[in-house]
C-alpha positions as CSV (number, residue, x, y, z in Angstrom):
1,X,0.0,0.0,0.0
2,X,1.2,3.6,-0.9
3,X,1.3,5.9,2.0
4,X,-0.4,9.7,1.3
5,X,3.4,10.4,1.9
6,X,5.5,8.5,-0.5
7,X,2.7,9.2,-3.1
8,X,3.6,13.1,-2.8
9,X,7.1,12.4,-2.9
10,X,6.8,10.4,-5.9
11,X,5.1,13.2,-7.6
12,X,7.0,15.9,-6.8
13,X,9.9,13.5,-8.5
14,X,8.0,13.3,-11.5
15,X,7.6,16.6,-11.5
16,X,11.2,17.6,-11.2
17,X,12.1,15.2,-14.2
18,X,9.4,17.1,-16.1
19,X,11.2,20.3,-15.6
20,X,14.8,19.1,-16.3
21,X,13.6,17.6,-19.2
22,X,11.6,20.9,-20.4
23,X,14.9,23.0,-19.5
24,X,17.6,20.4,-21.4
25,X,14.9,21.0,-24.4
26,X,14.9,24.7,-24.2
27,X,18.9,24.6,-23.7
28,X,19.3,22.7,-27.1
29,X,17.0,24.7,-29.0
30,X,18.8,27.2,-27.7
31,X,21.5,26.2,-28.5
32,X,20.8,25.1,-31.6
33,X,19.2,28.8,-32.5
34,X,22.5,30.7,-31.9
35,X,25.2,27.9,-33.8
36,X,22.5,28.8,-36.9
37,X,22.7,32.9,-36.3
38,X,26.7,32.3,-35.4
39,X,27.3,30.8,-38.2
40,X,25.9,33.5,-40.1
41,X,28.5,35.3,-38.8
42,X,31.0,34.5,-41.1
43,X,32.7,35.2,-44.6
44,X,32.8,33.7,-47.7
45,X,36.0,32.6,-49.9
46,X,35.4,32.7,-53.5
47,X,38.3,32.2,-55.6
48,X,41.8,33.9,-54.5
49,X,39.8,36.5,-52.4
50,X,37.8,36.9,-49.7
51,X,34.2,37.6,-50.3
52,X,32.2,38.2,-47.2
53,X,28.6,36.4,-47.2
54,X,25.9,37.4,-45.6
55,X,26.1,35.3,-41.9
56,X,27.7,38.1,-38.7
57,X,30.3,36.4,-38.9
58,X,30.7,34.5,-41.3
59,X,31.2,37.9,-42.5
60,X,28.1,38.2,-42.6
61,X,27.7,34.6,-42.7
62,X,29.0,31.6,-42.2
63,X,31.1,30.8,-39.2
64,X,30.3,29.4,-36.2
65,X,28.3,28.7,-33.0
66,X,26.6,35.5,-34.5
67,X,20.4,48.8,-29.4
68,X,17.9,48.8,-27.4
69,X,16.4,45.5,-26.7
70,X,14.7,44.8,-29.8
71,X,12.5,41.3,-29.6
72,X,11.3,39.4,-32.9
73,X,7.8,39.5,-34.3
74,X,6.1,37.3,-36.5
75,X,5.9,39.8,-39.5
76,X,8.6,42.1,-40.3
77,X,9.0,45.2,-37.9
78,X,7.3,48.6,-39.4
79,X,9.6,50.6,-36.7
80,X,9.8,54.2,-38.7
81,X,13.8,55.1,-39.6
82,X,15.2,57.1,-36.6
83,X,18.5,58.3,-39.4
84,X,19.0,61.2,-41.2
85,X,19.8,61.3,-45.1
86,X,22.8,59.9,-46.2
87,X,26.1,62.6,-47.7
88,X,26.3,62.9,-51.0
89,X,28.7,60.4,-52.2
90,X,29.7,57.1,-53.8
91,X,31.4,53.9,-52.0
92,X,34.8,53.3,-53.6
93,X,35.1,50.0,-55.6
94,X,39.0,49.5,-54.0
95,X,41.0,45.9,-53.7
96,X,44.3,44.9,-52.8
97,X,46.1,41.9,-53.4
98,X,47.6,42.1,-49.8
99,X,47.5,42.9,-46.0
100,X,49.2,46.2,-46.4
101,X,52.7,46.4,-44.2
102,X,52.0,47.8,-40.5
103,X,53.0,51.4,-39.8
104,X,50.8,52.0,-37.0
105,X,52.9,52.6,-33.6
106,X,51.8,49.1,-31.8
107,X,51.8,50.4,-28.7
108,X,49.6,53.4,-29.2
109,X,46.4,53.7,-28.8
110,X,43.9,54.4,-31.8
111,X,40.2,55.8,-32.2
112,X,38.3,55.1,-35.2
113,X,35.5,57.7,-35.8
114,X,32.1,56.4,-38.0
115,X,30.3,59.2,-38.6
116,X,26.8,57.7,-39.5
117,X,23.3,58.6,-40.5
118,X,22.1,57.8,-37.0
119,X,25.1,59.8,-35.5
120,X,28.7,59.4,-34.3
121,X,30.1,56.1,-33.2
122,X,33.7,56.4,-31.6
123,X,35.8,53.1,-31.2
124,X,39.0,52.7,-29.1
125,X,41.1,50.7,-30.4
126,X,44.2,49.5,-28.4
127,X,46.7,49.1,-31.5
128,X,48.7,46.6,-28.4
129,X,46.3,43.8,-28.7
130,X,45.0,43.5,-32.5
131,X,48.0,45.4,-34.5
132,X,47.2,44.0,-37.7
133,X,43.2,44.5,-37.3
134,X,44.0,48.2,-36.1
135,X,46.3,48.8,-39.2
136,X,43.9,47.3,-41.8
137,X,41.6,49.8,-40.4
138,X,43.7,52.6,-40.8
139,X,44.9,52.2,-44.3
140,X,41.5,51.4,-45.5
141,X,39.8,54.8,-43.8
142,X,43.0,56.8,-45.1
143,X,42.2,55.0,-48.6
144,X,38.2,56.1,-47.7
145,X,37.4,52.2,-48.1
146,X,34.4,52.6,-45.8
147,X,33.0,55.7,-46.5
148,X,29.2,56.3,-48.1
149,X,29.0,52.2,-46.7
150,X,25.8,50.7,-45.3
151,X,25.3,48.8,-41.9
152,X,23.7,45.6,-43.5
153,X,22.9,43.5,-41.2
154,X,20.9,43.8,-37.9
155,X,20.6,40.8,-35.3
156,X,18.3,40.9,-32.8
157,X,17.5,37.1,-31.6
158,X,20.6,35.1,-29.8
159,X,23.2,37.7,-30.2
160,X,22.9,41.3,-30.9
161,X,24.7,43.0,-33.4
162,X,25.1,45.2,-36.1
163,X,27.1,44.2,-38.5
164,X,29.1,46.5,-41.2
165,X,32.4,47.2,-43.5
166,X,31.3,45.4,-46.7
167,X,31.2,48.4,-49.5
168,X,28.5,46.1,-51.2
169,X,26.3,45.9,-48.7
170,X,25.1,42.3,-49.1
171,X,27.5,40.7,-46.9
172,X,29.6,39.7,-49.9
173,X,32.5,42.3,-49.7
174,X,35.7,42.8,-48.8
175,X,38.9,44.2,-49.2
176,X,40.8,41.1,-51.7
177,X,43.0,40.9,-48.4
178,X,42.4,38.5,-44.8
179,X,44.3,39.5,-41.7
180,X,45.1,37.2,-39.0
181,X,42.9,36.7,-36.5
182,X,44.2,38.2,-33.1
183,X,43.5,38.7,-29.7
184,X,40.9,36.0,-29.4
185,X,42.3,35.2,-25.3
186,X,41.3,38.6,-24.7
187,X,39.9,38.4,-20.7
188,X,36.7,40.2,-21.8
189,X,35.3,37.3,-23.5
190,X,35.0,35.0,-20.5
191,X,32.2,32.4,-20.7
192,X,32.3,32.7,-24.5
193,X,30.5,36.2,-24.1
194,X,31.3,39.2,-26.0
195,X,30.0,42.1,-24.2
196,X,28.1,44.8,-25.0
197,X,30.7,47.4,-26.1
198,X,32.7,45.1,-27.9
199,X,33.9,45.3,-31.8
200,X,35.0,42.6,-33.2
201,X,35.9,41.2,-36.8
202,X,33.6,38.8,-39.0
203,X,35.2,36.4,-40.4
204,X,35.3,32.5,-42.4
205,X,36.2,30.4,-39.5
206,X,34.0,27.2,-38.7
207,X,34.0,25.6,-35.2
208,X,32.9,22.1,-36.8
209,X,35.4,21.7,-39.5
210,X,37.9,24.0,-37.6
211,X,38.6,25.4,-40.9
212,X,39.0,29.6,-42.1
213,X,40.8,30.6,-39.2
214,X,42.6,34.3,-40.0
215,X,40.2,34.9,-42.6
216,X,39.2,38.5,-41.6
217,X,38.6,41.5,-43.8
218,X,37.0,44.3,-43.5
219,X,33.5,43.3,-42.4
220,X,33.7,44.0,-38.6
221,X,30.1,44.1,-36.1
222,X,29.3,45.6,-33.1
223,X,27.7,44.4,-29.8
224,X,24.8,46.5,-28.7
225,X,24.0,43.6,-26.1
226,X,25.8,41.1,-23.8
227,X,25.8,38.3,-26.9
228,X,26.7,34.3,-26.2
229,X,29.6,33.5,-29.2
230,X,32.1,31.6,-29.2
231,X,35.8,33.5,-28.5
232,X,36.5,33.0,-32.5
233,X,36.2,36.9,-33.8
234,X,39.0,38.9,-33.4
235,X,37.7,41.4,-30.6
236,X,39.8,45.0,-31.5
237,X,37.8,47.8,-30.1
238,X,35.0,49.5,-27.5
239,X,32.7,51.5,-28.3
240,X,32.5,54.7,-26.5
241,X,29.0,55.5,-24.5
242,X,27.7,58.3,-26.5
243,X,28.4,55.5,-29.6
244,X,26.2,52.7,-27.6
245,X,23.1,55.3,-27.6
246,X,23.8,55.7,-31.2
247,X,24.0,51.9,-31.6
248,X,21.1,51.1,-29.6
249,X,19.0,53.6,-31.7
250,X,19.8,51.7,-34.4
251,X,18.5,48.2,-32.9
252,X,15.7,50.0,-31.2
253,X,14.2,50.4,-34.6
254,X,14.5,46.4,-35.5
255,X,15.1,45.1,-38.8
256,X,13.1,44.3,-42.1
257,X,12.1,40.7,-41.9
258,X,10.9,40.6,-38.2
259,X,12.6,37.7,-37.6
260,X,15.5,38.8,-35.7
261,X,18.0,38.7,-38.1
262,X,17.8,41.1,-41.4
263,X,18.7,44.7,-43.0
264,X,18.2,47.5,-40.3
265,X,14.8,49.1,-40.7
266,X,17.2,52.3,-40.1
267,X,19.5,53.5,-42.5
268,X,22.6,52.9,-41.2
269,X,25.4,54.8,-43.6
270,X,28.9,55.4,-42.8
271,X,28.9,59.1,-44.5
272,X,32.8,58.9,-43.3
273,X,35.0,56.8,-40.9
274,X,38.3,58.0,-40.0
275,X,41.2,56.4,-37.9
276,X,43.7,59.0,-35.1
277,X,45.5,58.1,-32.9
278,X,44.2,58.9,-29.5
């Protein structure tokens, strides 16, 4: 005979391995969710050259396990443009058949300056940690590789970024050259997190195959929120705090398809990005 008792414990264990079992459900969907948007984090090689596909990091989309708080709908997001009218002016159609030689002073301190539709965002970018990253950056301003480019890509489901630096705005650009990937130990990214702040490089690399490593160009996106990736994107500058209001007006407004990943419903245009030393 079942005491009263031992029937309540028994249920109460039954309902505990409901809820594990829910929760290791919800972890792999999880999961599962942010390897797909990771993944899309990447870049594509076609040929000799790097051409950056849509997916964050993949350049915009291939690679790995990738603002205000912007949540999916289920139809795209009618959020009204919060950006001003993009400067007159055409993107440069500019390539170069390799990393260009570091001149940068590697243990100075650099600030790169995108002044945008939706306003200024200012980066600091400690030339100590990601030299090569820093110096790509510098010659391709000074060359005006960025300028007149559109923000492409908007994530707002599993990580949170905006992603930019392709000149064709499809996630299929890049400069013809990769840099190495640097600074991936960098203390910040503890727990496979990259803060919100943080600017970091798209790239080809893929965690299953553990193929496309230093495969970076000049597709580069940055964290409006706390976003759950693995330590595989070159992490090479902060954004300052007038920059995150900037950034988080941007994701405020959502993107096209509603679905947490797409083209920002704002216009994000880099009219002009510059790199000084600080």
């Amino acid at each position: 005979m079942v005491t009263q008792e031992q029937r309540r414990r028994q249920l109460a264990r039954e309902k505990f391995l409901r809820q594990q079992q829910r929760r290791t459900s919800a972890r792999r969907k999880a999961h599962a969710r942010n390897a797909v948007i990771a993944s899309v984090l990447g870049v594509i090689v076609v040929g000799s050259v790097v051409s950056y596909a849509t997916g964050v990091f993949k350049k915009d989309d291939d690679k790995s396990d990738a603002a205000a708080e912007a949540t999916p709908s289920a139809s795209p997001s009618k959020a009204p443009d919060p950006c001003d009218k993009a400067a007159a002016g055409k993107v440069k159609k500019l390539s170069y058949k390799k990393e260009p030689a570091i001149t940068i002073d590697k243990s100075a301190d650099y600030t790169m300056k995108l002044q945008t539709t939706c306003g200024a965002i200012d980066i600091d970018m400690p030339a100590s940690k990601a030299p090569h990253t820093v110096n790509s950056f510098s010659f391709l301003t000074g060359k005006g590789y960025l300028d007149h480019t559109k923000c492409h890509r908007l994530t707002t489901n599993g990580i949170y970024v905006l992603q930019c630096g392709d000149p064709q705005g499809t996630g299929m650009g890049g400069p013809g050259y990769t840099i190495p990937d640097e600074n991936l130990k960098d203390k910040r990214l503890k727990g496979d997190v990259y803060p919100a702040g943080t600017v970091a490089m798209a790239n080809q690399y893929n965690a299953q195959t553990k193929e496309g490593r230093d495969t970076g160009g000049s597709q580069f996106f940055l964290v409006y929120q706390d976003s759950q990736l693995p330590a595989n994107y070159t992490p090479f500058g902060t954004i300052s705090e007038s920059g995150m209001k900037v950034l988080k007006k941007i994701a405020g407004a959502g993107e096209i398809t509603g679905q947490g990943d797409g083209a920002p419903n704002a216009t994000v245009v880099i009219d002009k990005a510059t790199v000084t030393k600080s």
